[in-house]
C-alpha positions in Angstrom: -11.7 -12.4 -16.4 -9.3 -15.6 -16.2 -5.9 -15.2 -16.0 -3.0 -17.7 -15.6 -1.7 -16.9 -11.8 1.6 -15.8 -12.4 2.8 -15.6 -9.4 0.8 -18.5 -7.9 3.9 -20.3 -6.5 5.2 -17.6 -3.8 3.8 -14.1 -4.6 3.5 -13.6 -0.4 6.7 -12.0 0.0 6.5 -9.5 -2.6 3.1 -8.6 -0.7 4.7 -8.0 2.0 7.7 -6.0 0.9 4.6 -3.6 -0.4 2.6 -3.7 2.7 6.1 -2.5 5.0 6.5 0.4 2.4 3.1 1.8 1.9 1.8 2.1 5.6 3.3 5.7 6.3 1.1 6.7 3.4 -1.6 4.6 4.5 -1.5 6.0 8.1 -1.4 10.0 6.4 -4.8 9.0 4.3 -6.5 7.2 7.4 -5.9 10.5 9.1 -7.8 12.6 6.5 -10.4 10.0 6.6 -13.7 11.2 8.1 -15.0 7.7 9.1 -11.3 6.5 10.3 -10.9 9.2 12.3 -14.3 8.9 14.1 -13.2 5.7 15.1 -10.4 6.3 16.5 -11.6 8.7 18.4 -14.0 6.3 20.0 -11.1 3.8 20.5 -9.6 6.8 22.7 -12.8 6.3 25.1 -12.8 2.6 25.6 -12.8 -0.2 22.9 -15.2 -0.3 19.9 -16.6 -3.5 18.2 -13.3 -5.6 16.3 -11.0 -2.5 15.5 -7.6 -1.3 17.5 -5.2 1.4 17.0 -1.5 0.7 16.8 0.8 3.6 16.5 -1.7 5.3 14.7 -2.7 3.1 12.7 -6.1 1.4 12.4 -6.6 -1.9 11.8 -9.6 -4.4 12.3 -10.2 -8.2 13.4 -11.9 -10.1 11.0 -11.2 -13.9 10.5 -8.6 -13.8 13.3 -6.5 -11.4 11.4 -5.5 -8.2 12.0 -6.1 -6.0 8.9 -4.7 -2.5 7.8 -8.7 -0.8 7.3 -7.5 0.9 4.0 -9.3 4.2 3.8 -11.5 5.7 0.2 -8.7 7.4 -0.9 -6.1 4.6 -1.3 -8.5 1.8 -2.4 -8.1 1.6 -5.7 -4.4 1.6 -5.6 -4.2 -0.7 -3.1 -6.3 -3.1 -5.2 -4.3 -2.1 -8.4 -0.7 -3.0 -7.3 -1.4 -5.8 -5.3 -3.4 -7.2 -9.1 -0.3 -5.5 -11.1 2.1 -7.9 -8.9 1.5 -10.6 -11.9 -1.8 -9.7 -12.9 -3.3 -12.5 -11.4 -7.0 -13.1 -10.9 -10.0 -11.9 -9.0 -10.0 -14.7 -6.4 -6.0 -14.6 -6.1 -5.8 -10.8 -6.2 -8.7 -11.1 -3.2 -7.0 -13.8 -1.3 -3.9 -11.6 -0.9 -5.3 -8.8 -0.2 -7.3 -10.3 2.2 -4.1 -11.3 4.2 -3.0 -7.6 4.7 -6.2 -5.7 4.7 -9.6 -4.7 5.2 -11.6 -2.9 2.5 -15.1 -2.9 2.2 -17.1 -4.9 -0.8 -13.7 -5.9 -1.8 -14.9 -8.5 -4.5 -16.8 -6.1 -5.9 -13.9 -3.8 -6.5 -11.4 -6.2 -7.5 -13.3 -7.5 -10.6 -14.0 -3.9 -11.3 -10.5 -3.0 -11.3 -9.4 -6.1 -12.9 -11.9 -5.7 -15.9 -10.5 -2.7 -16.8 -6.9 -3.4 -16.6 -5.2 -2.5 -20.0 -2.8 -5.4 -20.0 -5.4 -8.1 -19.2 -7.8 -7.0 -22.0 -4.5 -7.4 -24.3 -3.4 -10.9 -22.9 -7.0 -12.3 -22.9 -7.5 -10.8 -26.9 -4.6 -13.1 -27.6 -5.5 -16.0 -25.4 -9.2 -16.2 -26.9 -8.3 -16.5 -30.2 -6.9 -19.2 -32.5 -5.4 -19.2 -35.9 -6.7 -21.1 -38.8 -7.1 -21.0 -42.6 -8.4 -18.1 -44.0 -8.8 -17.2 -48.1 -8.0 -13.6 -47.9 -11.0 -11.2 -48.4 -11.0 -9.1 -51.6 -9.9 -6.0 -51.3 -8.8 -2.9 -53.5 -5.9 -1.0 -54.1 -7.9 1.9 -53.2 -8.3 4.5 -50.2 -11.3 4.5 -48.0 -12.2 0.9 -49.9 -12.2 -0.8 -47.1 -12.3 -0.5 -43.0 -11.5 -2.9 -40.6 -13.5 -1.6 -37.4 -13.3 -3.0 -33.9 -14.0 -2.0 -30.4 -11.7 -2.1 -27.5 -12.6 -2.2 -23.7 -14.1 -1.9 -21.3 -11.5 0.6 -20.2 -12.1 2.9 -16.8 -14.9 4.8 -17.3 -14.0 8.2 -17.6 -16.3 11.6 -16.4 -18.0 11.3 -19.1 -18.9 8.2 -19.3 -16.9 6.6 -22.3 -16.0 3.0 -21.5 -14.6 1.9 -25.0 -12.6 2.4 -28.1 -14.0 2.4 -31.4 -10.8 2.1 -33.7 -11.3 1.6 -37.5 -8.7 1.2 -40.2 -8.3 1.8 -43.9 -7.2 -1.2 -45.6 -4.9 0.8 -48.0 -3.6 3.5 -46.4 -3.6 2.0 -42.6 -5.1 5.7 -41.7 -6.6 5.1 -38.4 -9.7 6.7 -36.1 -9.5 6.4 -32.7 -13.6 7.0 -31.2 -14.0 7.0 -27.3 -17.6 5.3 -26.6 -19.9 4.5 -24.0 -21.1 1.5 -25.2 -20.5 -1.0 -27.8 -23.8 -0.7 -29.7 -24.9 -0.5 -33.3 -26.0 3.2 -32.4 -23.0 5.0 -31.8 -20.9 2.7 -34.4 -23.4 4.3 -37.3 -23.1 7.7 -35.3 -19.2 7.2 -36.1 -19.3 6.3 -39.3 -21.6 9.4 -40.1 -19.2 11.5 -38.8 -16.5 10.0 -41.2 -19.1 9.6 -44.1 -19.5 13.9 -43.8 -15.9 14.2 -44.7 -14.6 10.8 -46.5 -17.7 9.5 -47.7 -18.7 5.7 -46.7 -16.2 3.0 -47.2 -17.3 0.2 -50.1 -16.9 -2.3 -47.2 -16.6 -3.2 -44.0 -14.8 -6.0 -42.1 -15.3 -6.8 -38.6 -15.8 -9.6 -35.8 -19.2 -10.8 -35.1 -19.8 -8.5 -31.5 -23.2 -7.2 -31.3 -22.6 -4.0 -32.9 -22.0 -5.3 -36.2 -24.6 -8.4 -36.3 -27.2 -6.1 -35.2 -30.3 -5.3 -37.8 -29.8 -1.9 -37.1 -26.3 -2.3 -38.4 -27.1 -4.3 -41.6 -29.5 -1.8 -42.4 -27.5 0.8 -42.7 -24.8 -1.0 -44.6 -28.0 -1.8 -47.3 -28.7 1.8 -47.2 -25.0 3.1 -47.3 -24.2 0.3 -50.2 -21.5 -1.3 -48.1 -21.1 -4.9 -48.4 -20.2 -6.1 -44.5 -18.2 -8.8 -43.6 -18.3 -10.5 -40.1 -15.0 -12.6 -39.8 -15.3 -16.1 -38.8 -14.7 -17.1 -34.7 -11.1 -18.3 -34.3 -9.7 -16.6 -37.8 -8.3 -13.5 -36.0 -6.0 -12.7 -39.6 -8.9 -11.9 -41.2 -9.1 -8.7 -39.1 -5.3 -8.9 -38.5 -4.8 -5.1 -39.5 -7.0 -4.0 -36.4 -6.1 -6.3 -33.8 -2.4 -4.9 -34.2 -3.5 -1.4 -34.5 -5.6 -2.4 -31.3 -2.0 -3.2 -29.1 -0.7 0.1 -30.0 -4.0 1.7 -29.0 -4.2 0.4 -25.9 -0.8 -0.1 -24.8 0.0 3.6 -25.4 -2.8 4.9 -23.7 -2.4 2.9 -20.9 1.1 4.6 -20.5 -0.2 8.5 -21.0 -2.6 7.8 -18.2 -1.3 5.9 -16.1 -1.6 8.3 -13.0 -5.1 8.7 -13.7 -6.4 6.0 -15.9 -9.9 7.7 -15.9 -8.2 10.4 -18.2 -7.8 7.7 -20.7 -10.2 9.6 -23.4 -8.1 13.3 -23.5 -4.9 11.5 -25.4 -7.2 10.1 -27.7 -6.6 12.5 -30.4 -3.3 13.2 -30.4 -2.5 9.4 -30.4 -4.5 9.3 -33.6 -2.7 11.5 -34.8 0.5 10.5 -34.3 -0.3 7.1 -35.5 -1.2 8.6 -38.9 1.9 10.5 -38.9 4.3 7.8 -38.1 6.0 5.7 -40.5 4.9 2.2 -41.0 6.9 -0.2 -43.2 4.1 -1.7 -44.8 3.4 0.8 -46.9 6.9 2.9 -47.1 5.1 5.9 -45.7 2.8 7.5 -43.3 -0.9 7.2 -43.6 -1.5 10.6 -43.7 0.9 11.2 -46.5 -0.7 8.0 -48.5 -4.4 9.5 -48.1 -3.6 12.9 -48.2 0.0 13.6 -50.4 1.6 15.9 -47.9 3.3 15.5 -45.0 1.2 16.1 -42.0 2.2 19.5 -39.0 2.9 17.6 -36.4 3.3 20.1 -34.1 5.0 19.6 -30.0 4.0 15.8 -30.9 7.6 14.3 -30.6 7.6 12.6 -27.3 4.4 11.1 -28.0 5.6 10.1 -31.9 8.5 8.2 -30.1 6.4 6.3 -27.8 3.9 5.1 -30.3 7.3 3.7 -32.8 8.2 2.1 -29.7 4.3 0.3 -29.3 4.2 0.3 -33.0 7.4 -2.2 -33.6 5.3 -5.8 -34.0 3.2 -3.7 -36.0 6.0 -2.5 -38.6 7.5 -5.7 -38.2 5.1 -8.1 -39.2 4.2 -9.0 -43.2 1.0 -7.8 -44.1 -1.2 -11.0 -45.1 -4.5 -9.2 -45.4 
């Protein structure tokens, strides 16, 4: 990913205000290290290759520097708050890093990191897109008319593989599905939608960007079969799928937040989010979705705390006019 370096102009103290505060804890995880500790029992004997122990600590020589070797266990949040500093990019997030410590295949898991970092995905949506005429799409007055689908992602893969977010919209009632998904292809999107088709039926149409789930053959076939008329939305008019790309920023800003300790748990908040969602009120409509679909309010349960945070998220989204 790209990203505009925003702390390109003097991030090095704030690296090192980070590095003086985290090398107790680095010093406690090199010590229940198996491959750490190996070596420094080996630097007890005599020296060993470019590596010294310092108080404790073990660092290594590479480049003329003398780097903290950061052990398994604190890799990844090493990586993550030296990138979460300003959310800079792979070669600035290396450089840095670089500067303080030594970690294996470091590129490798920098871009990993990086690519699935909630807030980037969210800045880079914005930054890839640009407005431009659009003459709105027909649509009816009608539930389950119309869905705006999308995919979000790639997110950190969880155990079970699921990568992505299939999030779909009704036009009318702005109830929302929130799918976890291992890839973005045509195959699990119709797997989806025949889950909803068992209990809603299939929507009269569908709008969406042009990724390759929804240009596929496989795709247009089953929109033929199901008698949906699909609509890919032009490159660079983002309002034609406005209702999703908002929905989107909720989605992921929320469950960035509930997993945030362990963003590989992303996918176990996925339903209660989508359910709060379609018990919250949105101004749009005067309502909830659920109450607009269904005509009752919805039993909402323990679901307070995470109601709150999702009207917190949810403010551009209450805010803004509809125009689609």
């Amino acid at each position: 990913m790209t990203h505009v370096d925003a702390l390109s102009r003097s991030p090095i103290n704030i690296f090192c205000i980070s590095f003086d505060n985290i090398l107790p804890r680095l010093q406690s995880a090199q010590d229940n290290d198996n491959e750490i500790k190996a070596i420094k029992e080996l630097l007890r004997i005599s020296a060993y290759e470019n590596y010294c122990d310092r108080n404790g600590i073990l660092y290594k020589f590479v480049e003329g520097k003398e780097l903290v070797v950061v052990p398994d266990s604190m890799q990844t949040e090493i990586i993550r708050n030296a990138h979460e500093k300003g959310h800079t990019g792979v070669k600035y997030t290396e450089k840095h890093l670089q500067d303080y410590y030594y970690i294996p295949k470091l590129r490798q898991k920098v871009e990993k990191i990086i690519s699935n970092c909630v807030h980037c995905i969210l800045i880079n949506q914005k930054r890839g897109k640009k407005e431009g005429l659009l003459h709105p799409l027909q649509k009816e007055d009608t539930p389950l008319h119309t869905y705006h689908i999308d995919h979000l992602g790639p997110l950190e893969s969880t155990n079970k593989n699921y990568k992505y977010v299939l999030a779909i919209i009704d036009s009318f009632t702005k109830f929302v599905w929130i799918y976890p998904t291992k890839s973005t292809t045509s195959a699990e999107v119709i797997a989806k939608l025949e889950i909803q088709k068992a209990v809603f039926g299939s929507p009269f149409q569908i709008i969406s960007d042009r990724g390759i789930a929804f240009t596929s053959g496989d795709f247009a076939d089953y929109c033929a079969k199901e008698e949906i008329k699909h609509h890919a939305i032009t490159t660079g008019l983002p309002r034609a799928n406005g209702q999703i790309e908002r929905i989107n920023q909720t989605i992921i800003s929320v469950l960035s937040k509930l997993s945030l300790e362990n963003p590989n748990k992303w996918c176990k908040f996925t339903n209660e989010l989508q359910q709060t969602i379609n018990s919250t009120y949105q101004r749009s409509i005067d309502t909830t979705p659920f109450e607009l679909l269904f005509g009752t309010k919805m039993n909402t349960g323990g679901l307070d705390k995470l109601k709150e945070m999702v009207e917190l998220n949810s403010k551009p989204i209450l805010k803004l006019k509809e125009k689609n």
